[in-house]
N, C-alpha and C positions, 0 to 999 in steps of 0.2 A: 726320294721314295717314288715308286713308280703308281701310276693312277691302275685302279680297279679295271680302269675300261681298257690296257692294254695289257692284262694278263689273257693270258691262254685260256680259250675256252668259252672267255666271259661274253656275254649277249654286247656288248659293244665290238670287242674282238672279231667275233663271229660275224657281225655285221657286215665290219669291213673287209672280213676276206671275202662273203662272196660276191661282196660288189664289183670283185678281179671279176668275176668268174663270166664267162660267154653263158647269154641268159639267166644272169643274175637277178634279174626280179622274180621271176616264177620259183626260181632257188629262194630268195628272199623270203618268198611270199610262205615257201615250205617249212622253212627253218624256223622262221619265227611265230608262227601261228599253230603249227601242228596239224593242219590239216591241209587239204587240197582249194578251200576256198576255189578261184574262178579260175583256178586251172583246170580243174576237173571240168567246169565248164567248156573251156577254149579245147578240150579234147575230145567232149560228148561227139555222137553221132548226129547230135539234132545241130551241133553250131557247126560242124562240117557240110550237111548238106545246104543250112539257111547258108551259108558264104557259099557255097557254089550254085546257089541258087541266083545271085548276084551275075548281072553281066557286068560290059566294060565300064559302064558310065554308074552304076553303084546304085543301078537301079532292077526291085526283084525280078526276078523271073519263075513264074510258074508258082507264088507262091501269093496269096489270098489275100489281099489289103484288111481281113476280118480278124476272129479270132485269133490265129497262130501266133500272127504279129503281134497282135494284145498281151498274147500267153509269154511269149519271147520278151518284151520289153520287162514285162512285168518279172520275169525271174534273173534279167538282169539287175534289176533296182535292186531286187532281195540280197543279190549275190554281191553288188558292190559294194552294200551298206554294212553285210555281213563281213566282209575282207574288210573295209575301212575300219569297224570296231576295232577286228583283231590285231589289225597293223597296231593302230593307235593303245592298245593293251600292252601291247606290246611294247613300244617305244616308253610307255609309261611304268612297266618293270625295270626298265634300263635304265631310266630317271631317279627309281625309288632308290635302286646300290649304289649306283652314286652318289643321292643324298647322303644314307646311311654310310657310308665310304667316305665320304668328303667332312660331313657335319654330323659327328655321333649324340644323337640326343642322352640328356641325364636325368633325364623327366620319368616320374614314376610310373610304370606299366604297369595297367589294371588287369588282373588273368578274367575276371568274372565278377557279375556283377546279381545280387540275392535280395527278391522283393520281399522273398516269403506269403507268396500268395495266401494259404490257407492259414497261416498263424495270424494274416493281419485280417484276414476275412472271419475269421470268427468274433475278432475285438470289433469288425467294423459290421458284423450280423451281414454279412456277406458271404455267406458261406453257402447259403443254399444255391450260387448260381452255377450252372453246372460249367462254366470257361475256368473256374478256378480249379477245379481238380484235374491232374496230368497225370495219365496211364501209364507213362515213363516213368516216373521218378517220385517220388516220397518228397511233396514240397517242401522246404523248411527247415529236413533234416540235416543233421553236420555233415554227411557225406555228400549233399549237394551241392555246399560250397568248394568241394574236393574236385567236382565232376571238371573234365575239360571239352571245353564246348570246340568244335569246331570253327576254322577262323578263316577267312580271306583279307587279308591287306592290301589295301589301295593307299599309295598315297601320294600325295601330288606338290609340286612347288611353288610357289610365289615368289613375285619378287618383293612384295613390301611383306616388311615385318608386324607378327609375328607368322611363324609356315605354322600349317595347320595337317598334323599326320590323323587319319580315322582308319577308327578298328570296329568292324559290324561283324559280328557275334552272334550266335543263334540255336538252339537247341533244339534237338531234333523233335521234340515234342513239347513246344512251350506252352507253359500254364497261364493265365492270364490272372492279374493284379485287379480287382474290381474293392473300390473302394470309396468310403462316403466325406463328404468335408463336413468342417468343424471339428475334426478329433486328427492323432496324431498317427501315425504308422512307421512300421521299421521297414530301414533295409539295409543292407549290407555290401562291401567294396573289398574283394581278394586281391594283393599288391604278386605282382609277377617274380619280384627277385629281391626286393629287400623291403624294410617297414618304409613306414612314412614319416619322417624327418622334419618336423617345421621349421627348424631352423634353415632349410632350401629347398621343400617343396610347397607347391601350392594344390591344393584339390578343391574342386566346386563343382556341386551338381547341377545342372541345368533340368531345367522341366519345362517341354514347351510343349503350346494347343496349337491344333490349327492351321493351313497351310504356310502365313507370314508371320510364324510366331516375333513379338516385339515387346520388351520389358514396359516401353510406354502404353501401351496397349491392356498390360494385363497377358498378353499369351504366351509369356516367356518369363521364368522367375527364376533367379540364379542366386544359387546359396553355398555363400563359401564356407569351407569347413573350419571350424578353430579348435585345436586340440584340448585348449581351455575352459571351452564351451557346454555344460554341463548344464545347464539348463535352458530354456527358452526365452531371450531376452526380448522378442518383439513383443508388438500389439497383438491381439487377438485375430485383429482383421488383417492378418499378416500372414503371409509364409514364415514358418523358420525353420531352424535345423540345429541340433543338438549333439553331440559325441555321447551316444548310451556305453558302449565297451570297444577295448582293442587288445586284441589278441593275437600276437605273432603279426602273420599278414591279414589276419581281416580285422577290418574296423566294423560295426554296427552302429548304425545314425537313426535317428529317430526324427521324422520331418513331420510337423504340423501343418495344415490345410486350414484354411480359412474356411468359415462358413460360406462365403461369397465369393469363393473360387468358381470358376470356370466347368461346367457338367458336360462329360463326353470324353472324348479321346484324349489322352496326353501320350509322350514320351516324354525319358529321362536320357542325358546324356552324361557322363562323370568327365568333368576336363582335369588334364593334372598339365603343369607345366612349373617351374623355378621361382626364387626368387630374382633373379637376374632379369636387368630391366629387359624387355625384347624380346625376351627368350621365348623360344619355340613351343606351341600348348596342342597337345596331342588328345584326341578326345576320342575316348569310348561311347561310343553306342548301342547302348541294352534296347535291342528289336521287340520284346516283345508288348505286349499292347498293356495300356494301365487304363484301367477307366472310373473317375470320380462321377459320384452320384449325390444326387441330393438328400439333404440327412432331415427324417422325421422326427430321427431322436433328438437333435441336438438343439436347445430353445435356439439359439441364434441362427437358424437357418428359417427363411419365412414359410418353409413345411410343416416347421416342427408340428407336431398331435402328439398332445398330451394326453394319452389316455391307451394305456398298451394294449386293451380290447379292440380297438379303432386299431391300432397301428397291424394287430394281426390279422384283423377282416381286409384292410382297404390297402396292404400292401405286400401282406405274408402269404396270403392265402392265394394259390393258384389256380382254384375254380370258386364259381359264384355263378350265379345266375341272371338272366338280362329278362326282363317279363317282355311277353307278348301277348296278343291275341287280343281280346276286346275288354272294357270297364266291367261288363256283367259277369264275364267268368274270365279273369287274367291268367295265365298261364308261365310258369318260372323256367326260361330253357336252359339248359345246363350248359356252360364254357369253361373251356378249359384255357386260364389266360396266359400260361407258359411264361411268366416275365421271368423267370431262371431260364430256359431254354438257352442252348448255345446260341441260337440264331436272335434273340431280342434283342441283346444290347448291336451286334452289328445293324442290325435293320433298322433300329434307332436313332444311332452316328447318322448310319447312309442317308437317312431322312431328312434328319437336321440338315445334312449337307447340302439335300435337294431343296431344302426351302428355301437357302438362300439367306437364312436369319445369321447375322453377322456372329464370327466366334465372339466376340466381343460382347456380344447380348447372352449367351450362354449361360452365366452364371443367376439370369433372370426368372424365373420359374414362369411369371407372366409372359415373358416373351417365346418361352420355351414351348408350351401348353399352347399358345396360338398360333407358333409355326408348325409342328406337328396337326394340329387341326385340318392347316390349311393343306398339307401333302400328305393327310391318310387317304383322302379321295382322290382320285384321279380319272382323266378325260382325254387329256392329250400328250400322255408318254412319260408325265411326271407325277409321281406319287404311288403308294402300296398300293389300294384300290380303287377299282374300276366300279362304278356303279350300275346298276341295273335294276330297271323297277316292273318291267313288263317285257315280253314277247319268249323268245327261244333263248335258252343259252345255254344250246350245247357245242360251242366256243369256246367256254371257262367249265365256270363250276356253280351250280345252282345255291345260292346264297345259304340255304335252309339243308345244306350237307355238308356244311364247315362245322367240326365241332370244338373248335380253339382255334386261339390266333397263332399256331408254330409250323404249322403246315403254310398261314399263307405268308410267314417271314421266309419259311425256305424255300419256296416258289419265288419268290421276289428277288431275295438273294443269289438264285441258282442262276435265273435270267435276266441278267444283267439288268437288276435294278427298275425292270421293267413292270406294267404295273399287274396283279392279277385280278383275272375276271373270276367270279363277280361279287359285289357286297351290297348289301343294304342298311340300313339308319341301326339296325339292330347290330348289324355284322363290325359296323363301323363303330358305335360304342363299344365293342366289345375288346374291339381290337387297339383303339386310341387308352381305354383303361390298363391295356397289358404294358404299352409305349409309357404311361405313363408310372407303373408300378416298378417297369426297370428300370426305369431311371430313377427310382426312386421316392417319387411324387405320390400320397395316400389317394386314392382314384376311387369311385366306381361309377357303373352306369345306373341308369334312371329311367326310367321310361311313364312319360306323359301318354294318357290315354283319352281319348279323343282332342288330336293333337291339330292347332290352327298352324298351317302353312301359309302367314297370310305372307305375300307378293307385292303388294304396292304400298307398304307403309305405310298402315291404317291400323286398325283395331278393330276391323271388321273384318270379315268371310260372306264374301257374298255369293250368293246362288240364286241363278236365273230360271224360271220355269216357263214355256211356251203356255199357253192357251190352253193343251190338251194334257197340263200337268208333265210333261218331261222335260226334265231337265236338260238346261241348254250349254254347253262345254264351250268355256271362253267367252260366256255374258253374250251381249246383243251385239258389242263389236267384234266377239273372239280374241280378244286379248286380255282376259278375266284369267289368272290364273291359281285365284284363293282356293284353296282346298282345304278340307280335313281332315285328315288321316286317323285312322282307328287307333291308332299306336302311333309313336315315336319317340325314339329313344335318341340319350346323347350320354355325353358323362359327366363327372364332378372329378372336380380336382380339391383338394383342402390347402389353403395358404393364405399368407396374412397380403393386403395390402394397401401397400404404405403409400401408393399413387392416391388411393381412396380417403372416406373416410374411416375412421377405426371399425364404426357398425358394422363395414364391411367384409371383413376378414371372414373367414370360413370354407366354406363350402363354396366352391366355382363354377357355374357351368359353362361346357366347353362341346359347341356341336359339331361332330367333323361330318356331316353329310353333306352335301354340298346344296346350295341352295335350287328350289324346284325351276326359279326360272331359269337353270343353266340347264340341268339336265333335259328339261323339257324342249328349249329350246335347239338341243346338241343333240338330240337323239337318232337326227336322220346322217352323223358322220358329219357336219358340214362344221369342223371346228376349227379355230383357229390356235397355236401353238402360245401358251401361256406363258412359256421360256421357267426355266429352272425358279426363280421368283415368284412364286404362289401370287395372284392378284389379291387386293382384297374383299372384292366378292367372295371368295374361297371361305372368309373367317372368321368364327360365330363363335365371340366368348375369346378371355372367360369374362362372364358373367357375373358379376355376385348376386347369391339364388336372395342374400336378406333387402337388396335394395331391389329387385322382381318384386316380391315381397311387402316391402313399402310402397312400390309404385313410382319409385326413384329412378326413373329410364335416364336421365340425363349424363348416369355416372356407367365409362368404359368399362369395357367393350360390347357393343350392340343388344345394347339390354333392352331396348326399344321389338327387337326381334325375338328375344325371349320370351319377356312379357306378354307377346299378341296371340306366341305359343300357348298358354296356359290361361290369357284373360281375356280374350279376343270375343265381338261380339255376334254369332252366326245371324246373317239374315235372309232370309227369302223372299225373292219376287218375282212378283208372274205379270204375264202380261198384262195390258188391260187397255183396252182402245180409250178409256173416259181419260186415261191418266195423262197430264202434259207431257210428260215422258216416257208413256209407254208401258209404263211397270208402275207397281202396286206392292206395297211393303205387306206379307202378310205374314209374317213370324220373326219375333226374335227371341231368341232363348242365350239371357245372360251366362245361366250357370251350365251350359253343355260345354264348352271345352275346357280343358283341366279337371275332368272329372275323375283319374283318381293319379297320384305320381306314387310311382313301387321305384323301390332297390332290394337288395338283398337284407336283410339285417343280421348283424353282425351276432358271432358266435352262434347262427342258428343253421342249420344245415337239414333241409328233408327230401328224400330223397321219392318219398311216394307223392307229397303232394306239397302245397305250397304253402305251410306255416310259417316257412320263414322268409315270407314276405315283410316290407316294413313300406309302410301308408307315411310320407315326407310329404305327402299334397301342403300342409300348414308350415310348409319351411316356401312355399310360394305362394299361397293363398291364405288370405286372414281367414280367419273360423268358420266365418259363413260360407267357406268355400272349400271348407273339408268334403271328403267323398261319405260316402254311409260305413265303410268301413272303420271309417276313425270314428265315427259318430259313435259306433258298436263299438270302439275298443279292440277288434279284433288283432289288430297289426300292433306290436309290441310295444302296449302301453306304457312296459316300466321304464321302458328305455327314452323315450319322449321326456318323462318326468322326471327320471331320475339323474340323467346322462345330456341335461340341453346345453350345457356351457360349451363344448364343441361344435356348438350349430351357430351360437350367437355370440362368439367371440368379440368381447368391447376393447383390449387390450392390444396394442403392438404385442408381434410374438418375443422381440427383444425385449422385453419386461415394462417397456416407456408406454405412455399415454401417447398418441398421435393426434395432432392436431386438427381441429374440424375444418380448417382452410385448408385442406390438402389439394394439389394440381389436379383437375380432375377434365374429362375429357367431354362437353358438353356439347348436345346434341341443341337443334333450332327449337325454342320454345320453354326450354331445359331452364331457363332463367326465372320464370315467371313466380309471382308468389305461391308456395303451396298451399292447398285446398283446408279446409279445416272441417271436423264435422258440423257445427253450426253452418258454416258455410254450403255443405248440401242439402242440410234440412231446409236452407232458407230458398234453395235454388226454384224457377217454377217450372222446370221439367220432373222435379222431384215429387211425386205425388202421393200421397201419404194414404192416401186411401187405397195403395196397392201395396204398401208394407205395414200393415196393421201392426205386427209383431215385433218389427224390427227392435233389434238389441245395439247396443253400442258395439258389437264385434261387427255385425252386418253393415254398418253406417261405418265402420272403418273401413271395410272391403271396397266402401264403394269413395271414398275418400281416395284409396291406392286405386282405383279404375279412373276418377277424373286427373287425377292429378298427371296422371299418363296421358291420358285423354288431352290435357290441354298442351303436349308437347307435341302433338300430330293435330295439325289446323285441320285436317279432312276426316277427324272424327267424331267433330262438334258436331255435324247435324244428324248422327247418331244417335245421340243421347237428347234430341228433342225433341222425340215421337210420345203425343198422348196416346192411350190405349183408346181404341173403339169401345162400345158397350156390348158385351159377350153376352150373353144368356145359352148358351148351347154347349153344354161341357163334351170336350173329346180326349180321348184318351187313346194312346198306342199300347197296348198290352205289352209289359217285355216277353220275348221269346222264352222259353225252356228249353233245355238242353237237349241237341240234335245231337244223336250220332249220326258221323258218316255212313251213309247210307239208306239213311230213315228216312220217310217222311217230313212233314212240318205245315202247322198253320199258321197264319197272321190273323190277328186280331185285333178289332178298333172299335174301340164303345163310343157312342155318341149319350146324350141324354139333353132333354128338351128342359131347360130348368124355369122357361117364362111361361105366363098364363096364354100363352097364344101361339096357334101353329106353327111350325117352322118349315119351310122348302130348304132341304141342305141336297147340295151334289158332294161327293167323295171319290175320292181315285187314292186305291191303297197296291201300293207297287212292290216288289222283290226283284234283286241283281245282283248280280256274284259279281264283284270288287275285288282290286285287289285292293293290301291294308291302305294304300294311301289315298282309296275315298275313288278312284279312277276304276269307272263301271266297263266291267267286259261284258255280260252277255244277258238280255233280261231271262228271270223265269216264269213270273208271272205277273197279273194283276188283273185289276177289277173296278169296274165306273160305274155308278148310279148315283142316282137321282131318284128322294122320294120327299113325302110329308109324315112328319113326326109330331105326332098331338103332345099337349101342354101334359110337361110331363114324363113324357112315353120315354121308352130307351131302347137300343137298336146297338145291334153287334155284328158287324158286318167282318166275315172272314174269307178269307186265300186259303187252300190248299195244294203244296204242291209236292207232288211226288219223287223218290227218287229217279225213274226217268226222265221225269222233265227235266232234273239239272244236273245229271250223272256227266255230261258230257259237256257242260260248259261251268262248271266250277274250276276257277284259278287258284293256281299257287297253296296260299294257306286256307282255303276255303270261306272264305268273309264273306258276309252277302248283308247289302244294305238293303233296309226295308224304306219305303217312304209314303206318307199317307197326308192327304191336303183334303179340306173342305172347306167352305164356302155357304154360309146362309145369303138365301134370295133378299127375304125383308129386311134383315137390319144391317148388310154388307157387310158382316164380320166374317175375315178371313181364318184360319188358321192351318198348320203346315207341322208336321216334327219326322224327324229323320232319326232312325237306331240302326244298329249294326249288329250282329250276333258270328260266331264259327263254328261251323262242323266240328266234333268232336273226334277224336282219334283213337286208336288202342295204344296206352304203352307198350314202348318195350321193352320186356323183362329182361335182367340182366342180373346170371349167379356165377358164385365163382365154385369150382371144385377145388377141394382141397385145404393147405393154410399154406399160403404164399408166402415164399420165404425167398428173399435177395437171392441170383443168381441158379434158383431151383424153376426146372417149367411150370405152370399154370396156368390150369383153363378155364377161361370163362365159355357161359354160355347164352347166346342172346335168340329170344322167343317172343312171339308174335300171332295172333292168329288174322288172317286176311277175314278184314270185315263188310266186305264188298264182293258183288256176286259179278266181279271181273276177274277175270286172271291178271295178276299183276306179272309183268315182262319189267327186263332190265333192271331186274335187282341189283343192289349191292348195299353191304354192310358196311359203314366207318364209324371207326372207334379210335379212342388214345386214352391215356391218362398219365399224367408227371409223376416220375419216377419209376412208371411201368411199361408203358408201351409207346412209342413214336407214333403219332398219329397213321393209320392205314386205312386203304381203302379195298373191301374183300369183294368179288363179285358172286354174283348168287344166281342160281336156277330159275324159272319161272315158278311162281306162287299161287295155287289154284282158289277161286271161290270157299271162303270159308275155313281155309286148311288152314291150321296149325303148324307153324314151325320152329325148327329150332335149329340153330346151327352154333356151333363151337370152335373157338381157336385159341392154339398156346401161343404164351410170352414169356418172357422174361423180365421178372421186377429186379429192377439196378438201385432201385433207393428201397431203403426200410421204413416204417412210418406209417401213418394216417393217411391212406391214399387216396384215391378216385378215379374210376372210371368210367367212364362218356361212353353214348354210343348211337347213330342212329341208322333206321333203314331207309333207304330210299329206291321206289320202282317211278316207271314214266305214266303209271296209272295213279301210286296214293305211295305221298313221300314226308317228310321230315313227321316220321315215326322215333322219339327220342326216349335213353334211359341210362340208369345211372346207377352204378352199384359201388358203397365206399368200402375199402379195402386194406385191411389191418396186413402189412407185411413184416415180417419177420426179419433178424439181424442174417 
């Protein structure tokens, strides 16, 4: 019998005749690759004249040691590498018939391979992400297993046993498999030519994570199929795989997921090969993407949340709110957090894969939640965003003109992974709760209002003042970098943990901002490359908000950094020639930071104002350290009382008790005995004549302040300042509500409450800030010096106009107020610091018509300019899930006082309880936001 490769015709045949031929390799190069490859080159006019540009000795002539030669090399490399493929393609089709010629395989051929994306997406509450539905084709149905995909064959030889043939597979329009662990899902396996036989085939599905997927490892689980197999023989915490039906050629399988599987990327590969020892195993490979998520529902996953209200606010729900602006008047800005978007789960994967967190830690939520932390910021090439706190940035995109995180996955995605400009503490909880909702994980953000940035790992914020009352940037040495920030936001994650103790489980904080002393320090470009491995400077949390809470810093991850957020103690000092060191301690105010913590609250949705705010301050501060809004009741008292077992979860979420010796990650001092309240009352910096009223919730508050306290050695002489003797009461009036453009005055009461004269000096200040405490421009202020009879009372005010600070108000318009005095006789100092913001106009947002899937629809977004500028460089951006793809419209110039209104159609692709975002922005007066929800039609 005569071999394949000398029949007529055949690419072996062919070979050898034209290697007869006079100039046989260029013939070669023809026949077998199809194209002209580098002969086309060796004929150009450009490689005719380079060779007679050549003299005798092979050296140029007339041609430019520069570019050309560059341009020439280089399209040789292209053009060699390009022919070498093809050759080698080629030689490797000549390989495969004669395989197939020489060694006919008996091994079952798979035609196609059926996840049923949308049948298993509905069992796995996966159905809302928008990767699972395919324009092509009706997922799921029987004629999809009919369908024949287009195929390429490669296959290659070995010399040890057994050979491995691969078939890659793919359809023109694949749907993507998004699916959760813990529960089970089908899928299905069409046979090419006959059933599947067990008496001489073998079939097993392979599933691997990961670039070096490995069965020791966890990234590679292989499930062989048994015809007998009719139910699920493993452990729980097991992969398995079951025979659901078999009909004709397709078989339907049913494979189980472990709770504690692997979160992110997989593929599935089908092997089929013989019973025959040896025998050859030929393996399909189904291309398209499958991606496991972490399941809320499933008690043995340590997300689960019990409580289906919680699971549709903190993981269903695709807008919410992130509060901004100051304690006095908080403000709820509207996001759109897109975790269905096509672009979240990739930008999710890509991330994980930038952090560098081993696949192998994947299946962690802890470790999941702290490597996305650390690469949602970015500074030097690696991570989503780029941060930005101060100056220009018309580079990017001004923080306060993102209205959802799906514009900046597709920026991200679009530019190779690169990071976009720009975000801030707000931008970035906003964005890390969408990363954490696709994946699965119950999230949201949170925002601490008047928030401690303390820097040197303390429990203090200090603030230096010269001589003449101004404050001094960077203490006396300049390397002070404590601040306060008006806001600051992060987010929460919900999960049990089993590192911890049981107290712990809940609620997680997890800050992706990146810490002030990088960016501060980074901010003049002079950065060094952090390499794809996030450092751990980068990464804050999670947290557990209940040991914040107790004042438990010792227990992982940087809860020491949390806690100084929320309990930190602000002090001021001014100079003072008497003092051995220059400075003079003249205010501390215990309860100014953590004055009030907002999230959204669940089930509540408003769109004019902000009721549905929710006051979580007492999920990290004991009682005494609630804000007045909780004191009022105003933030959803029934949910507090009626709904606390998900805040203070005492149980493993596997249903077991966890043990109070758990491995826990312990910080220097973290050992020490804890504080008790007998223990403070007996302390003698504890002075009782300055808490008359004290209750046993206030004596616990201060319980969780030492007990921290004793874990940072440099915060003991803090806490052992007696008070001076006061007689001189001062008071800072709070602000009232500024429109932008108004006026405004400052106001500061004094009263003389001792039988004897007083000499007070005061200096009461104003300065447009931006939110994170860093003064841009002063407006104004005022110094005197007088005497205040026994008694007497004295109100000493600022007024400052809109011209004085039309033209140096920042960003979101903040302006810190600061006011210090000083009596002559009895050297009582005192000092306080508030903050307040310009007010803004919403803007109105209506829809015409009843929007119906697939029909146009117009909204219309209106505004009247409340500033006697003309606002330039308008533009309008809006979006909303299931209606419109985030856009950004531009706009005409907007005159003093004018009214406008401008309209644009869309088209709603989903039906349902919508929302729509929207806000304007000029380079005069910007993040003008609003919000209209939207009933769509089937």
């Amino acid at each position: 019998m005569s071999s394949p490769l000398n029949q007529p015709g055949s690419p072996g045949m062919l070979r050898r005749s034209n290697m007869g031929q006079q100039g046989s390799p260029v013939m070669l190069r023809r026949s077998m690759s199809g194209s002209s490859g580098l002969n086309n080159l060796s004929h150009s006019g450009s490689f005719v004249r380079r060779n007679n540009d050549r003299d005798g000795m092979g050296n140029n002539v007339g041609v430019s040691p520069g570019g050309n030669n560059a341009a020439y090399r280089a399209s040789l490399v292209s053009h060699y590498a390009e022919d070498l493929d093809r050759r080698r393609r080629a030689e490797r089709a000549v390989e495969e018939i004669r395989t197939d010629g020489s060694m006919p395989s008996d091994n079952l051929k798979i035609e196609s391979v059926e996840l049923f994306p949308r049948d298993n997406a509905r069992e796995h509450r996966t159905d809302r992400y928008e990767m699972v539905f395919d324009n092509g084709r009706e997922i799921g149905s029987p004629s999809s297993m009919m369908m024949s995909r287009s195929m390429t064959n490669m296959a290659s030889m070995s010399s040890m046993s057994p050979m491995l043939s691969m078939d890659y597979r793919s359809s023109c329009a694949p749907s993507t498999t998004v699916l959760r662990r813990g529960q089970p899902f089908f899928f299905a396996v069409r046979m090419k030519d006959r059933n599947f036989d067990p008496r001489r085939d073998i079939l097993r599905a392979s599933f691997t994570f990961g670039p070096n997927p490995q069965v020791t490892k966890g990234t590679k689980v292989v499930l062989p199929f048994r015809m007998t197999q009719r139910e699920f023989s493993r452990a729980p915490q097991k992969w398995d795989m079951r025979l659901h039906q078999q009909e004709g050629f397709n078989i339907t399988f049913q494979v189980h997921i472990p709770a504690n599987a692997l979160v992110g990327l997989w593929r599935v590969n089908i092997e089929t090969t013989t019973t025959t020892p040896g025998a050859r195993v030929d393996e399909f490979r189904f291309k398209d993407d499958i991606y496991i998520l972490f399941n809320p529902f499933c008690r043995d996953d340590p997300v689960y949340l019990d409580n289906e209200e919680l699971r549709r606010e903190y993981l269903m729900n695709e807008t919410g709110k992130v509060f901004v602006g100051t304690h006095h008047r908080p403000k709820g800005r509207r996001w759109v957090y897109g975790q269905f978007s096509d672009v979240a789960l990739p930008a999710a994967q890509l991330l994980l894969e930038q952090s560098g967190l081993n696949p192998t830690e994947r299946g962690n939520p802890v470790q999941v939640v702290r490597a996305i932390a650390s690469i949602i910021n970015a500074n030097e090439g690696f991570g989503l965003l780029e941060g930005k706190w101060e100056g220009s940035f018309e580079d990017g995109v001004c923080p306060w003109v993102w209205t959802g995180s799906s514009k900046i996955f597709e920026h991200y995605l679009r530019n190779g992974s690169k990071p976009v400009k720009y975000g801030q503490c707000w931008v970035f909880a906003a964005v890390a709760t969408s990363i954490f909702r696709a994946l699965g994980i119950p999230s949201r953000p949170v925002t601490n209002f008047v928030s401690a940035r303390d820097t040197n790992h303390t429990l203090s914020v200090d603030k230096y003042f010269d001589i003449f009352g101004d404050e001094m940037k960077g203490g006396p040495d300049g390397d002070n970098q404590d601040a306060i920030w008006n806001f600051h936001a992060w987010s929460e994650v919900w999960m049990s943990r089993p590192d911890l103790q049981a107290n712990c489980n809940g609620w997680q904080a997890i800050d992706p901002t990146p810490p002030p002393h990088f960016w501060q320090k980074n901010s003049g470009g002079d950065q060094k490359s952090r390499g794809p491995l996030a450092v751990e400077a980068f990464r804050r949390g999670p947290s557990s908000v209940e040991s914040v809470r107790r004042g438990d810093i010792g227990f992982a991850f940087d809860t020491p950094y949390l806690f100084a957020e929320v309990n930190a103690e602000v002090s001021h000092f001014q100079e003072d020639e008497t003092s051995h060191w220059g400075f003079r301690k003249i205010h501390v105010n215990n309860y100014q930071v953590g004055r009030m913590i907002l999230t959204k609250r669940p089930g509540a949705d408003d769109d004019v104002s902000d009721a549905d705010a929710e006051d979580i301050t007492s999920l990290y501060k004991n009682p005494d350290g609630m804000s007045r809004y909780q004191k009022q009741g105003d933030f959803n008292y029934h949910f507090n009382q009626g709904m606390s077992s998900p805040y203070l979860e005492r149980r493993d979420m596997r249903g077991g008790d966890l043990r109070e010796n758990r491995d826990m990650m312990h910080y220097p001092g973290a050992s020490v005995r804890r504080l008790s309240i007998n223990d403070v009352n007996r302390k003698p910096w504890y002075d009782e004549s300055r808490h008359p009223n004290d209750s046993g919730s206030s004596a616990a508050e201060r319980v969780s302040a030492m007990n921290a306290a004793r874990s940072v050695e440099r915060t003991q002489p803090m806490f052992d300042n007696r008070p001076v003797n006061e007689d001189v009461y001062f008071d800072l009036i709070e602000q009232e509500k500024v429109a932008w453009g108004q006026p405004f005055n400052l106001q500061f009461l004094i009263q003389n409450r001792s039988q004897e004269m007083r000499t007070i000096t005061t200096i009461l200040s104003a300065n447009s800030v931006y939110y994170t405490g860093v003064t841009a421009r002063r407006l104004g202020r005022s110094d005197r010096q007088f005497v205040l009879q026994p008694g007497g009372r004295e109100t000493l005010q600022v007024r400052i106009s809109w011209d004085e600070y039309r033209d140096k108000i920042v960003d979101y318009g903040h302006i810190k107020i600061f006011a210090m005095a000083s009596v002559q006789e009895t050297k009582q100092s005192w000092s306080e610091e508030d903050d307040f913001q310009l007010e803004k106009p919403k803007l109105d947002v209506q829809i015409r018509g009843n929007p119906q899937v697939g029909q146009d629809c117009f909204a219309t977004f209106s505004f009247m300019n409340p500033i006697s500028v003309t606002l330039t460089e308008c533009e309008f951006t809006f979006e909303g899930p299931g209606l419109v793809r985030a856009q950004t419209v531009k706009y005409r110039d907007v005159k003093p006082g004018e009214m406008i209104s401008f309209a644009h159609k869309f088209l709603p692709r989903f039906s349902g309880e919508r929302k729509l975002v929207a806000s304007f922005n000029s380079r005069e007066l910007g993040d003008i936001i609003g919000s209209r929800p939207i009933h769509v039609r089937d």
